[in-house]
MARNU-831119 format. One record per residue (C-alpha): residue in three letters; x, y, z negated; residue number from 1. Coordinates in steps of 0.001 Angstrom, whole numbers. Each point is the difference from the previous one (the first is absolute). Example, Ala and Ser with C-alpha at 12.3 -4.5 7.8 and 13.67 -1.06 7.14 Angstrom:
REM MARNU-831119
{rec ala, {12300, -4500, -7800}, 1}
{rec ser, {1370, 3440, 660}, 2}
***
This chain:
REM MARNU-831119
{rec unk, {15243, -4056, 2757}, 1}
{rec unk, {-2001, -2997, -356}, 2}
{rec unk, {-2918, -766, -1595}, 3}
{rec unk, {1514, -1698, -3342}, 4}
{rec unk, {2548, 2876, 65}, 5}
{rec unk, {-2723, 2286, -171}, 6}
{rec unk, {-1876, -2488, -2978}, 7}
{rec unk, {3341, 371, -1557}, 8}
{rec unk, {245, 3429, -235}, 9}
{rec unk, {-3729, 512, -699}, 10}
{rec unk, {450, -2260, -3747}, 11}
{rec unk, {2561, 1980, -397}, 12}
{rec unk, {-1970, 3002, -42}, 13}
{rec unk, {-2985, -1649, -1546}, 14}
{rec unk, {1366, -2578, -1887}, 15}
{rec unk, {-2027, -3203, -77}, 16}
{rec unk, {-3105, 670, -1434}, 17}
{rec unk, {-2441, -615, 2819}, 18}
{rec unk, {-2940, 2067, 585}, 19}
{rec unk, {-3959, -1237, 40}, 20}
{rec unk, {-1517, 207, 3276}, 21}
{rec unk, {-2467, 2459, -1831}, 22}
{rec unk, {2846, 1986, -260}, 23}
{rec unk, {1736, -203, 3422}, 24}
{rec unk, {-3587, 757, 1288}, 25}
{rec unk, {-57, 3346, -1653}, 26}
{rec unk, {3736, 1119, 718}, 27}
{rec unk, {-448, -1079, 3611}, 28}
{rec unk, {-3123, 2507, -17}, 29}
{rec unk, {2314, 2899, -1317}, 30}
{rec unk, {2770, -669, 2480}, 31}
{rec unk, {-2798, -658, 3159}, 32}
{rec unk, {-1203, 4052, -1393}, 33}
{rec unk, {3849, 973, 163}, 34}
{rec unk, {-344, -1069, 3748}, 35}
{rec unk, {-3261, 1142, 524}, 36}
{rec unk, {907, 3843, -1121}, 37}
{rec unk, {2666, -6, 2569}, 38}
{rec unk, {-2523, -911, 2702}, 39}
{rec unk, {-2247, 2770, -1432}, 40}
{rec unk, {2820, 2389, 145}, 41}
{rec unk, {820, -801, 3532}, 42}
{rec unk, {-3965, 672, 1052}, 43}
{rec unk, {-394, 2918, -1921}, 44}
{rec unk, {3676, 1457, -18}, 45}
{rec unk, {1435, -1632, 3124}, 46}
{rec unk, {3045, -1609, -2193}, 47}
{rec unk, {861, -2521, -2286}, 48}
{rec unk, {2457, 56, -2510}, 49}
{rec unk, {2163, -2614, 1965}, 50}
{rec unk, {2232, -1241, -3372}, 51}
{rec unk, {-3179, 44, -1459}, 52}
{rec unk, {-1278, -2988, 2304}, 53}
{rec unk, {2741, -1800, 627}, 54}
{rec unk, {258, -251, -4073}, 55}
{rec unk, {-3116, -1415, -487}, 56}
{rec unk, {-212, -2145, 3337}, 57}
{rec unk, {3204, -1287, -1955}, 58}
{rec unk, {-1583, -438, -3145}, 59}
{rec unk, {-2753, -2665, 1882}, 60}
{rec unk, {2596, -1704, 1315}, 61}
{rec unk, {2032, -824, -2972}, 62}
{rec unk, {-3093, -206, -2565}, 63}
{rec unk, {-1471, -2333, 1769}, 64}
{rec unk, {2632, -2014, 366}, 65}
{rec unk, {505, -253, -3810}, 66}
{rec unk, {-4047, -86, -476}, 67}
{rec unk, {417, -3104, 1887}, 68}
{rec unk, {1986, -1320, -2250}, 69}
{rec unk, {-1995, 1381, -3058}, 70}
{rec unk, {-2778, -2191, 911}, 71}
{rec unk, {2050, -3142, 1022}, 72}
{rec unk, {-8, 89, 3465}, 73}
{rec unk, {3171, -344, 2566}, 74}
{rec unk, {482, 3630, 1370}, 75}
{rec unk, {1311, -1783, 2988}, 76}
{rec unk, {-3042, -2162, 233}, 77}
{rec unk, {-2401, 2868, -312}, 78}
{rec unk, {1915, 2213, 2698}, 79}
{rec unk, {-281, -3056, 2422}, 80}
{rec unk, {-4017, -99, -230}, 81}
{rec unk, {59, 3875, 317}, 82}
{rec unk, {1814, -863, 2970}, 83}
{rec unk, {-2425, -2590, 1716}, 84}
{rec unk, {-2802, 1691, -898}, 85}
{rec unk, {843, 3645, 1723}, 86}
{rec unk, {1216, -1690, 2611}, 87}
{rec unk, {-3370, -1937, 573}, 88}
{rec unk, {-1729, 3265, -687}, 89}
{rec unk, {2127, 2037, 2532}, 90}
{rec unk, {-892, -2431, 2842}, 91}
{rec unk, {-3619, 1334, -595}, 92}
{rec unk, {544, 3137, -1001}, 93}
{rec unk, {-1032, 3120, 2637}, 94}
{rec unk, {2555, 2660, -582}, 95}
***
């Protein structure tokens, strides 16, 4: 699936309306707490909910492609910098 595919299906879904980055800024909060009370399960509980995860790791990947778009920007474009700029960070970065 490529990125426009997954644009595509994503207006189809959503329609065209495009949100407000005030908006995205608040839904990406709720799913970042989705993610963050599987990480809380996993410390206190010793599992996640693996669906769960993989669901909303999903839902990132295919908002933000379309919030891309909401706010006029080339998903493509925006995935490249992402790109670059890990990939500077990672040759700095002590793991």
């Amino acid at each position: 699936m490529t990125i426009e595919d997954i644009l595509k299906q994503a207006r189809v879904i959503w329609g065209d309306r495009p949100m407000a980055l005030s908006h995205i800024a608040s839904v990406i909060g709720v799913v970042y707490g989705d993610i963050c009370r599987q990480t809380r399960s996993q410390i206190e509980q010793g599992t996640i909910d693996e669906a769960e995860l993989k669901k909303e790791l999903g839902n990132l990947i295919t908002s933000c492609i379309r919030w891309c778009d909401d706010l006029g920007f080339d998903p493509q474009e925006c995935i490249a910098l992402s790109q670059q700029a890990q990939a500077r960070y990672a040759q700095h970065a002590k793991f």
